[in-house]
KENU-359968 format. One line per field, with one value per residue (C-alpha): residue number from 1; x, y, z. Coordinates in steps of 0.5 Angstrom, whole numbers, plus 500, padded with zeros to 3 digits. Example, Ala and Ser with C-alpha at 12.3 -4.5 7.8 and 13.67 -1.06 7.14 Angstrom:
% residues 2
seq: 1 2
c1: 525 527
c2: 491 498
c3: 516 514
END
This chain:
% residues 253
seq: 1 2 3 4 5 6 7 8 9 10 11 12 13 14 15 16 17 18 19 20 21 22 23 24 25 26 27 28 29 30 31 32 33 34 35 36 37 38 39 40 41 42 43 44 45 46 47 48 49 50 51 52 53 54 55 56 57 58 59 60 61 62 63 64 65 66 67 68 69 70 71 72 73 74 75 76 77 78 79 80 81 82 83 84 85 86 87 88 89 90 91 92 93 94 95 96 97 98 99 100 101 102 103 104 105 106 107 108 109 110 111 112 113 114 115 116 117 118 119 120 121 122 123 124 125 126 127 128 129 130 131 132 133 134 135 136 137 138 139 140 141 142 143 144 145 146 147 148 149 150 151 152 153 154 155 156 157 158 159 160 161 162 163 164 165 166 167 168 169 170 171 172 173 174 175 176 177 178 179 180 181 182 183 184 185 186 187 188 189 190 191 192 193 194 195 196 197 198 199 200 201 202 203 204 205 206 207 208 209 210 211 212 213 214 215 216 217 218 219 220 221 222 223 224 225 226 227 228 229 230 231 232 233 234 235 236 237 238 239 240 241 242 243 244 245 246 247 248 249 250 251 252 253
c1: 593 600 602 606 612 612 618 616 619 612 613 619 618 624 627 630 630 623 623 620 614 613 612 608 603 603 607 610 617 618 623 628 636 641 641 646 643 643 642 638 636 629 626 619 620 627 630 634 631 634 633 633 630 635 633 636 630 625 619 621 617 621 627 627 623 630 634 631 630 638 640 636 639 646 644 642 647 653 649 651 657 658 655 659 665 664 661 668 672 670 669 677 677 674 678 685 682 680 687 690 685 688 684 677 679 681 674 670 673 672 665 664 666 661 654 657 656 650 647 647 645 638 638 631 628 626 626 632 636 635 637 644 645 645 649 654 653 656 661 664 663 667 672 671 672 678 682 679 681 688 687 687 679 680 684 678 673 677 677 669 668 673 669 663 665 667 662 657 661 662 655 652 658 657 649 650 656 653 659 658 663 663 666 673 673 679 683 681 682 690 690 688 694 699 697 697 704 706 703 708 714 712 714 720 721 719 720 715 714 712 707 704 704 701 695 693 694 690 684 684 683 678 675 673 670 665 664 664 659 654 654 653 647 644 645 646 641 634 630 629 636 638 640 647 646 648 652 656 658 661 667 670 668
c2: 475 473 466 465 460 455 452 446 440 436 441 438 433 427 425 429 436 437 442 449 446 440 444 448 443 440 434 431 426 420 417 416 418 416 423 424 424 431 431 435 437 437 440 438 431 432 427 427 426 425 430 427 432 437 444 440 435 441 444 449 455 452 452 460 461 459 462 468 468 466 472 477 476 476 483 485 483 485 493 493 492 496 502 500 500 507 510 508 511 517 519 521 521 514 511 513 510 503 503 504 498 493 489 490 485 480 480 481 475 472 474 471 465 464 467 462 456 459 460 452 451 454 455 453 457 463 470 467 465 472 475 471 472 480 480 476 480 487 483 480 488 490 486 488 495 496 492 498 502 500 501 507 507 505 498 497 499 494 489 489 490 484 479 482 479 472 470 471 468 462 461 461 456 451 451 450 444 437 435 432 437 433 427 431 434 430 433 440 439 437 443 447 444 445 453 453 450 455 461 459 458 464 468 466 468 474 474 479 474 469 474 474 468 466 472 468 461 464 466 461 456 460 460 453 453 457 452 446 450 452 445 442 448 446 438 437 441 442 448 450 451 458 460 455 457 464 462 458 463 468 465 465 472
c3: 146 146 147 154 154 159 162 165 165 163 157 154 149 148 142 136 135 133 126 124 120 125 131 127 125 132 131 136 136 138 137 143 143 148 153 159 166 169 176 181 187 188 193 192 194 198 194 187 182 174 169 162 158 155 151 144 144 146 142 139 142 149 145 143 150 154 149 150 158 158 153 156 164 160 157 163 166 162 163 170 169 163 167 174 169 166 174 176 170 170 177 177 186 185 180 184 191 188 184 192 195 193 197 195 188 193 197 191 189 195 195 188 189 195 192 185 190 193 185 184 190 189 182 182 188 185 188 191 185 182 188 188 180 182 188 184 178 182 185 178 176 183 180 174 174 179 173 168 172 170 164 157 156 148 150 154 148 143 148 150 142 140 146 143 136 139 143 138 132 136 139 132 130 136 134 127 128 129 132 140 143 149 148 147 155 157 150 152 161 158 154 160 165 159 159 168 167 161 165 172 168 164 171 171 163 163 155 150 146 150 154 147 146 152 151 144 147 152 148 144 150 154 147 145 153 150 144 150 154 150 147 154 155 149 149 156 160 163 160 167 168 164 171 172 163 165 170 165 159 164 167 159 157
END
């Protein structure tokens, strides 16, 4: 019989990560490590109440169960989106309407920002949570597609490619590195006024290199957030949060 993976807060165990052979042998630890208080709603007792079991401190079959559940939606979800990019694509009459409609970019984004707020309202109320993921999912492919449309399909292919490759070598990276990313928000929250601030004068410029310049800069910047985020996922939030997990790593692909 195969074994299920309970997400359950009462299933989490405090402390250092437990290893391999420890969790085989059904040890438990005990020791205490100093947590962040992560906040949430809970609608059981209509009251806050404090969360202070991240995945890093999780057995190990809880860890791998969270993993899994938060990769998979996030497969599932690039899926749509690369199938409603190629429907767009290909079909010639649609592609030159949505070139046309400027509009349709401005309400999908819109749309996106409303149901993002929405999912980490109900983050935890299922089916609602799922519903809202995959309306949000075709907005966000909406948007998507209308830019695709903009472009010859090999970019479109080298980009897809080129953030595949990125965002799984820094995921390995970042769960590998024993360094406590966190502590560096304030550096990086500069770095990002600096790119807003370069990018408005850039309108201004209108110089090759420094669109170069500024694209390079750009993936770098958004690329460290990925490092940020999947560390404050792993170290900072609950097992019954993979979806405000997913919603976190979409924003820097």
């Amino acid at each position: 019989m195969a074994a299920t993976v309970p997400l359950l807060l009462e299933d989490v165990e405090l402390g250092t990560p437990p290893s391999y052979k420890e969790a085989a042998n059904g040890k438990r630890i005990s020791q205490n490590a100093p947590l962040q208080h992560h906040w949430f709603f809970d609608f059981n007792s209509n009251k806050l109440t404090t969360n202070l079991s991240p995945v890093i401190f999780a057995a190990v079959a809880i860890r791998l169960g969270f993993l899994r559940k938060v990769f998979g939606i996030l497969s599932s979800q690039l899926l749509i989106t690369v199938v409603f990019c190629t429907a767009l694509y290909i079909t010639p009459e649609v592609r030159l309407f949505m070139q046309h409609q400027s509009w349709i970019v401005l309400a999908s984004l819109i749309g996106s920002f409303i149901l993002l707020f929405a999912m980490f309202i109900h983050a935890r109320s299922v089916p609602l949570n799922y519903i809202l993921l995959v309306s949000w999912t075709i907005m966000q492919s909406v948007t998507i597609g209308v830019v695709v449309c903009f472009f010859d399909v090999k970019i479109v292919i080298e980009a897809v490619g080129l953030t595949a490759l990125t965002v799984i070598s820094l995921f390995v990276y970042t769960l590998q590195s024993k360094r406590d990313f966190q502590s560096h928000w304030a550096a990086l929250s500069s770095i990002f006024m600096i790119f807003l601030i370069a990018s408005f004068v850039n309108l201004f410029i209108q110089s090759t290199l420094f669109d170069f310049l500024m694209a390079a800069f750009g993936a770098a910047l958004f690329s460290i957030y990925l490092v940020f985020d999947i560390d404050r996922i792993m170290h900072h939030t609950s097992p019954e949060d993979y979806i405000e997990a997913c919603v976190s790593f979409l924003p820097e692909g």
